[in-house]
FISE-717936 format. One line per field, with one value per residue: x, y, z of N, C-alpha, C in turn. Coordinates in nm, 2 decimals, always signed. Last residue first. Layout:
! FISE-717936
npx	[X, ...]
npy	[Y, ...]
npz	[Z, ...]
capx	[X, ...]
capy	[Y, ...]
capz	[Z, ...]
cpx	[X, ...]
cpy	[Y, ...]
cpz	[Z, ...]
END
This chain:
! FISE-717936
npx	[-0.36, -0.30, -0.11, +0.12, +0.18, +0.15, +0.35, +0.58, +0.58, +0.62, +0.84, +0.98, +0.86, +0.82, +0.98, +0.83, +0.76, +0.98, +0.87, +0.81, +1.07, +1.16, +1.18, +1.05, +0.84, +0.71, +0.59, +0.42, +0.27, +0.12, +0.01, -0.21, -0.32, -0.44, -0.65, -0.79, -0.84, -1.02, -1.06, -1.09, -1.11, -0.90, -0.84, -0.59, -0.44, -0.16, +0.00, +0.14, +0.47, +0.76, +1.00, +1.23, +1.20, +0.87, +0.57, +0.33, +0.23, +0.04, -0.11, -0.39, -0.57, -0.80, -0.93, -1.04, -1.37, -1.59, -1.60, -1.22, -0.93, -0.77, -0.40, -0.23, +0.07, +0.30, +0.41, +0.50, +0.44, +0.30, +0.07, -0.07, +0.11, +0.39, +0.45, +0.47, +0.24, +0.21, +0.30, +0.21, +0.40, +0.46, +0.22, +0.11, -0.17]
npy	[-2.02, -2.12, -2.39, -2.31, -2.15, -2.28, -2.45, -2.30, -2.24, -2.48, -2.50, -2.27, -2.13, -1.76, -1.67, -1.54, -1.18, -0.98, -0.88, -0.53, -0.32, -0.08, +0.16, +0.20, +0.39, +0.14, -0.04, +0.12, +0.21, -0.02, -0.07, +0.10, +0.06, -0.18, -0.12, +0.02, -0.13, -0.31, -0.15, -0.28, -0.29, -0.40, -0.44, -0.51, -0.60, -0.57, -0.74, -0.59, -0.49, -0.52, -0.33, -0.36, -0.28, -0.08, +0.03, -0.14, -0.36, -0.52, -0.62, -0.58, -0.75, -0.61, -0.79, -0.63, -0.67, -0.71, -1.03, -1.09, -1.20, -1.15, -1.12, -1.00, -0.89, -0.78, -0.55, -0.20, +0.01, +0.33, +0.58, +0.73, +0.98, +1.02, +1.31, +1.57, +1.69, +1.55, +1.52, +1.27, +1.07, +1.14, +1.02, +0.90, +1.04]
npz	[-3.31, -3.50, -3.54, -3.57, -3.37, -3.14, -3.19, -3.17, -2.88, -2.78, -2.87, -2.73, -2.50, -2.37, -2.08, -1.83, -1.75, -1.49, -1.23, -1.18, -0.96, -0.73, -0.55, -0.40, -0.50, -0.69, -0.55, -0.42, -0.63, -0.72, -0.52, -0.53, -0.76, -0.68, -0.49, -0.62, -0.80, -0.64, -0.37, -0.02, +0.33, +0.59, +0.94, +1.14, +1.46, +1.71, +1.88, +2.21, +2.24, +2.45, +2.58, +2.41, +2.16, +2.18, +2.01, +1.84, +1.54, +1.31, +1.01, +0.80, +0.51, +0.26, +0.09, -0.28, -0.50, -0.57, -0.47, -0.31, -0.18, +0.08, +0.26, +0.53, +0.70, +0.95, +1.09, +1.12, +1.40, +1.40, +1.56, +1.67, +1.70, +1.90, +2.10, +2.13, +2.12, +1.84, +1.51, +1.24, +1.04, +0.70, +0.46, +0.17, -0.02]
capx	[-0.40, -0.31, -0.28, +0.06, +0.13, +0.09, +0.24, +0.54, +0.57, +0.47, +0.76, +1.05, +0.94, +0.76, +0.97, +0.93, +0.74, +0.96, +0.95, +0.79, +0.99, +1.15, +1.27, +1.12, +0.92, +0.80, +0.72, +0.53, +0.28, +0.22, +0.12, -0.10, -0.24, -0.35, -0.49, -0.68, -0.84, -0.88, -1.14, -1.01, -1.18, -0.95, -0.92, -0.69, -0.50, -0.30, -0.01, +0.06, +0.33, +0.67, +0.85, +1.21, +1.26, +1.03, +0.61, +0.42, +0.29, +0.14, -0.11, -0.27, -0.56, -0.60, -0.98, -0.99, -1.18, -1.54, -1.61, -1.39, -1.02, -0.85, -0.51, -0.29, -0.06, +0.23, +0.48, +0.40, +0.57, +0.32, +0.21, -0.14, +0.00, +0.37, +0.48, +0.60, +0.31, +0.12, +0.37, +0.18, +0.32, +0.54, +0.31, +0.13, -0.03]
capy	[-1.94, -2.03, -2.40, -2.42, -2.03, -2.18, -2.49, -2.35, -2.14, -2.38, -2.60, -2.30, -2.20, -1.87, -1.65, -1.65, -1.28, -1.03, -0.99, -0.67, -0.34, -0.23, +0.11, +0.11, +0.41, +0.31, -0.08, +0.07, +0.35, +0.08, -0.16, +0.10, +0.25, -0.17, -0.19, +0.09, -0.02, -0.34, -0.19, -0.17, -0.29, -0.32, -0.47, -0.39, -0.61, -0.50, -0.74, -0.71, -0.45, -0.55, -0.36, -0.35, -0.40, -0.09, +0.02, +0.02, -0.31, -0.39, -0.60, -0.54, -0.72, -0.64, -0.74, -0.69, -0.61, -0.63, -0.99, -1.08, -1.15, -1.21, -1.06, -1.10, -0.85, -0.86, -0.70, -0.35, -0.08, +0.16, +0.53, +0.60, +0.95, +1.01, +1.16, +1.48, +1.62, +1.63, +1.50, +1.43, +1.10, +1.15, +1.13, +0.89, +1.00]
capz	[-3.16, -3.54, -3.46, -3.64, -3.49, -3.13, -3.21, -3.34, -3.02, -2.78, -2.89, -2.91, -2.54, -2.43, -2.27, -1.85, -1.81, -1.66, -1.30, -1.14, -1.08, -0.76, -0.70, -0.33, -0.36, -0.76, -0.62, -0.33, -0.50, -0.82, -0.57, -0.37, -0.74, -0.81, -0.46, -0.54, -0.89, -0.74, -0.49, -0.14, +0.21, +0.49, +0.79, +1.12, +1.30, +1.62, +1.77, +2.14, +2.24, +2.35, +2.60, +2.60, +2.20, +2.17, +2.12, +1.89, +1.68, +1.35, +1.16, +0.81, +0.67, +0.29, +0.14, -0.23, -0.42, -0.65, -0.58, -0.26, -0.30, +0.05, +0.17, +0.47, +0.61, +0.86, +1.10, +0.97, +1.26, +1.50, +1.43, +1.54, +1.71, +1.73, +2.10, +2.14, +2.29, +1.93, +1.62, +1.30, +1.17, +0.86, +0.52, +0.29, -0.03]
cpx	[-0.28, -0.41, -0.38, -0.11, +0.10, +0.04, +0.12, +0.39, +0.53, +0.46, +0.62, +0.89, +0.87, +0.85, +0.82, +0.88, +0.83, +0.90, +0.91, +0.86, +0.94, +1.03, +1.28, +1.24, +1.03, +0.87, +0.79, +0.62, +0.44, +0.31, +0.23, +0.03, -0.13, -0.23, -0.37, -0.61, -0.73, -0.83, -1.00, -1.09, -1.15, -1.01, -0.94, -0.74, -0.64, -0.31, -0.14, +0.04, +0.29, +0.50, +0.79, +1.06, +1.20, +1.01, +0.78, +0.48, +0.35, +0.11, +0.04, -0.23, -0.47, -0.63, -0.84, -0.98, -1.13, -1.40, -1.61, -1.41, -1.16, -0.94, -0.63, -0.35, -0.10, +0.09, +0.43, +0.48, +0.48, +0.43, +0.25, -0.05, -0.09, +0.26, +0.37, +0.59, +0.39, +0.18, +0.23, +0.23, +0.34, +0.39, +0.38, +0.26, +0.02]
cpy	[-1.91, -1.96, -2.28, -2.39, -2.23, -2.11, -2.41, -2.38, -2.18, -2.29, -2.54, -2.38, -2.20, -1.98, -1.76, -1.62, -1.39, -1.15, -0.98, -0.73, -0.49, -0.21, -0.05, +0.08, +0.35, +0.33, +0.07, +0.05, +0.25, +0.21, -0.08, +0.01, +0.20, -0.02, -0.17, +0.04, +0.05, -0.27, -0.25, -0.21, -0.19, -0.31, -0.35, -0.46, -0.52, -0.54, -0.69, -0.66, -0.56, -0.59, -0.40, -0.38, -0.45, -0.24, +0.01, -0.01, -0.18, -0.40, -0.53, -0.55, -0.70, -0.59, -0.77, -0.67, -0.68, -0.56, -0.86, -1.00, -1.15, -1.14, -1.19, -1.08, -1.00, -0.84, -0.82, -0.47, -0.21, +0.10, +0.39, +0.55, +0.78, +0.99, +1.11, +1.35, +1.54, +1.55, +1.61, +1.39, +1.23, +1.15, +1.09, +0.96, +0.99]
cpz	[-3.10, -3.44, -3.50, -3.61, -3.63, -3.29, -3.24, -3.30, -3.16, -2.87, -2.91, -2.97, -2.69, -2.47, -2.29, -2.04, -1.86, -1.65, -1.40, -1.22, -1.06, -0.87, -0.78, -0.44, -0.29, -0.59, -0.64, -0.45, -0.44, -0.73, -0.64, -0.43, -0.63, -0.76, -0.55, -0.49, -0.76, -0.81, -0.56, -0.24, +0.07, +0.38, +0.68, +0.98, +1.29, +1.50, +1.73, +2.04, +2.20, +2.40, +2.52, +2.63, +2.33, +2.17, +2.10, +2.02, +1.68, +1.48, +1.19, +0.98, +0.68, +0.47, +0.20, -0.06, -0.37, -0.59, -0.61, -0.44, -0.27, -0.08, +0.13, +0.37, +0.51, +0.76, +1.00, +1.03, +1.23, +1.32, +1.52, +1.48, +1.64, +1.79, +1.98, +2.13, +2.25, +2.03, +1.72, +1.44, +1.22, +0.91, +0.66, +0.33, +0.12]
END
């Protein structure tokens, strides 16, 4: 689970702010690059990326980890329409 930055000498360790993330499906995961800066306004840092290798099983937990922390749910499914509907139980698929 993710925690505060451990503080040593007063100054955070590995801690930096999310400016972007890319992703790529591969066959058993997924592969989520994340980039990030440290530093201030006054001094800007260059842009670190980092790679990652997940299974779909732990991106799934990291999705379910953000939407619950953030109070966001996903979109409801659009309905079905009236047309597709008849046809669907005409066809009887």
């Amino acid at each position: 689970m993710a925690t505060a930055p451990e503080r040593r000498g007063g100054a955070a360790d590995d801690f930096g702010v999310l400016v972007g993330w890319t992703h790529t499906p591969f066959n058993q995961g997924i592969q989520l690059k994340v980039q990030s800066t440290t530093g201030s306004q006054r001094s800007p840092r260059p842009v670190d990326a980092r790679n990652y290798l997940m299974t779909r099983n732990q991106a799934l937990i990291l999705a379910k980890y953000l939407l619950d922390v953030t109070g966001q749910t996903l979109p409801e499914a659009p309905r079905e329409g009236r047309i597709k509907r008849l046809l669907r139980r005409l066809t009887g698929g």
